[in-house]
C-alpha positions in Angstrom: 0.0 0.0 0.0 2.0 3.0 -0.9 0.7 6.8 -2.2 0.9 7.2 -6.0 2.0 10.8 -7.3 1.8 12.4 -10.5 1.8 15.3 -12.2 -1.6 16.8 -13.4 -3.1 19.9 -15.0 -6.6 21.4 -15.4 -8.0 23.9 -18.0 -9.8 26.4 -15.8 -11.0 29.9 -17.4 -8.4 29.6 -20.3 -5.0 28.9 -18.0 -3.7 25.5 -16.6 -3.8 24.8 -13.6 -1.3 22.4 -12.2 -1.2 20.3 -10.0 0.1 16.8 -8.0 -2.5 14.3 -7.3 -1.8 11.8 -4.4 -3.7 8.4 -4.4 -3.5 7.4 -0.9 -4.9 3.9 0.0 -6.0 5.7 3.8 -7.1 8.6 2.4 -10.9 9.3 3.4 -11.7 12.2 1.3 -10.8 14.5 -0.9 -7.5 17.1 0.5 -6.2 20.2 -1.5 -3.6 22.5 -0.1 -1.5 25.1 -1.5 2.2 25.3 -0.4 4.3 27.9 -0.5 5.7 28.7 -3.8 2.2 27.9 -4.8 2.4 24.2 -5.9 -1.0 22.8 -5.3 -1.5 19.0 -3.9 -4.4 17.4 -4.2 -5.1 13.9 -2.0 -7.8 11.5 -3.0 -9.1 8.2 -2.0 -8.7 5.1 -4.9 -12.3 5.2 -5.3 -12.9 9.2 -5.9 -13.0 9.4 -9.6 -10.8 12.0 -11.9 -13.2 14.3 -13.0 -14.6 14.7 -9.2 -11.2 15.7 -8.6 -11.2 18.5 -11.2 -14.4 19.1 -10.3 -13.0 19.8 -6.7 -10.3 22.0 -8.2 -12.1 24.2 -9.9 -15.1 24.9 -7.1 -12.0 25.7 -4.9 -10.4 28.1 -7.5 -11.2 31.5 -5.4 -9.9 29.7 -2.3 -6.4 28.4 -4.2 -5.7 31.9 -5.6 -6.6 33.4 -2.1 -3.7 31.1 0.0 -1.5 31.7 -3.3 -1.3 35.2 -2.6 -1.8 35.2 1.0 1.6 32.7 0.7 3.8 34.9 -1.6 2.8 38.3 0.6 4.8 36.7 3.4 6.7 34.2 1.7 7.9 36.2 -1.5 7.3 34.6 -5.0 11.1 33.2 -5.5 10.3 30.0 -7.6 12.6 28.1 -5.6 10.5 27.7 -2.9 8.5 25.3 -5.3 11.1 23.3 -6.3 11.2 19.8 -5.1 14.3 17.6 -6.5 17.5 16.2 -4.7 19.9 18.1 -7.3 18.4 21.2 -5.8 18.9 20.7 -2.8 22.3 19.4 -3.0 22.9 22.4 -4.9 22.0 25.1 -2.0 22.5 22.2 0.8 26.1 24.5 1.8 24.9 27.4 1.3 21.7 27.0 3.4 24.2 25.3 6.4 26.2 28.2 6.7 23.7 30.6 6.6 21.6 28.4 9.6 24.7 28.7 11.7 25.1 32.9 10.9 21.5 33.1 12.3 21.5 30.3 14.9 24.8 32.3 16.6 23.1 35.7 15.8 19.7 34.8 17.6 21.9 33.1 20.1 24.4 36.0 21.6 21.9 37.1 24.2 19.4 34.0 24.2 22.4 31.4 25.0 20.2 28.8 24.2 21.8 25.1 24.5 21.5 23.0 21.8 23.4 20.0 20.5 23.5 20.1 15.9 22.2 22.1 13.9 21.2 20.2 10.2 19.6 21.0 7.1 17.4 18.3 5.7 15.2 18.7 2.1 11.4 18.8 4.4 8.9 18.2 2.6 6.3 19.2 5.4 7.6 21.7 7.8 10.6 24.8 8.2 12.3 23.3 11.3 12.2 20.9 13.9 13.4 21.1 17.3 14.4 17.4 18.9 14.2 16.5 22.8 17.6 15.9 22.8 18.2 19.1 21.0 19.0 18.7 18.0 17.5 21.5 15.5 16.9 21.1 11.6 16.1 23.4 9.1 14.7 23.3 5.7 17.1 24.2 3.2 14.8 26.6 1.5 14.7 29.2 4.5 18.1 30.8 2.4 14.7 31.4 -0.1 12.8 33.0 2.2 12.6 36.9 3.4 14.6 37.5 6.1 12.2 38.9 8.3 10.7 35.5 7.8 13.6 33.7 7.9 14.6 35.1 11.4 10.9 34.3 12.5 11.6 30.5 11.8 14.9 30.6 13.6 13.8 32.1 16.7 11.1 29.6 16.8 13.2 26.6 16.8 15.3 27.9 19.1 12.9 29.0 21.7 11.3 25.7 21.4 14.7 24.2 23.5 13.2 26.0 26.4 9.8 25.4 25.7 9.1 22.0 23.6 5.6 23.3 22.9 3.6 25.9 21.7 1.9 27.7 24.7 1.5 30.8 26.1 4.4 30.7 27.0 6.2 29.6 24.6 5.2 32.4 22.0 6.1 35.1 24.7 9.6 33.5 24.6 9.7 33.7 20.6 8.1 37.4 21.0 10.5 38.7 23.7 13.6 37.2 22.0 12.8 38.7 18.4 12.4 42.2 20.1 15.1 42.2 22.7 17.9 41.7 19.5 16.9 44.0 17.4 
């Protein structure tokens, strides 16, 4: 039982639309999200039919071109950010280590936070993640992002190796530690 992918495209209001569909044997019902850099997945159980899916796509048009932009206002556009091979990301894979450790010891003159590696990984689903025994990895695609952003994302991984959640708490910490160095 594994997840099929492949590469689809819609006509919808004389453009394409593309797209990647995921047949998932678990999947219950139909999924659609928008990441950023705009590529737009679609998941769908083996028995939902093809055309339902365009179907799907194009009743959810407004709502697709609503996250689009919403993505690329803080995001940027850079068409990196949708890019999804290995070669890629061997290609920027120094580039976005050195550029983790700049920020990580920027964020962390004041903060001293304690941690044990810091890694960059090709993620698929998230910007960073923050291990109990304190290890912290980044997406290599945060050299693609703002920096305003890309400071954002660092803070929060950091913070999370005093608080391994997202509480109250927590978001003070990320809060107080993005004012008090700058």
């Amino acid at each position: 039982m594994s997840t099929r992918r492949s590469q689809q495209k819609i006509r919808y209001k004389n453009q394409y639309i593309a797209y990647e569909l995921l047949n998932h044997p678990k999947a219950r019902y139909l999924k659609l999200a928008v990441g950023i850099g705009g590529k737009i997945t679609v998941t769908k159980p083996k028995w939902v039919k093809q055309a339902t899916v365009e179907t799907f796509i194009r009743e959810k048009q407004p709502w697709i071109t609503e996250r689009t932009e919403s993505l690329a206002k803080k995001y940027g556009t850079n068409e990196n950010l949708a890019i999804e091979d290995r070669a890629h990301f061997l290609r920027y894979k120094e580039r976005a280590e050195r550029f983790c450790e700049e920020k990580v010891s920027y964020w962390n003159r004041k903060n001293k936070f304690s941690y044990n590696m810091i890694r960059v990984k090709q993620l698929r689903a998230s910007w960073g993640i923050c291990s109990s025994n304190r290890n912290i990895t980044f997406n290599y695609k945060i050299i693609f992002l703002p920096k305003r952003e890309a400071d954002k994302l660092i803070v929060h991984e950091l913070c999370h190796l005093k608080e391994m959640n997202h509480s109250k708490r927590f978001w003070d910490l990320v809060e107080k530690t993005l004012h008090e160095s700058r």
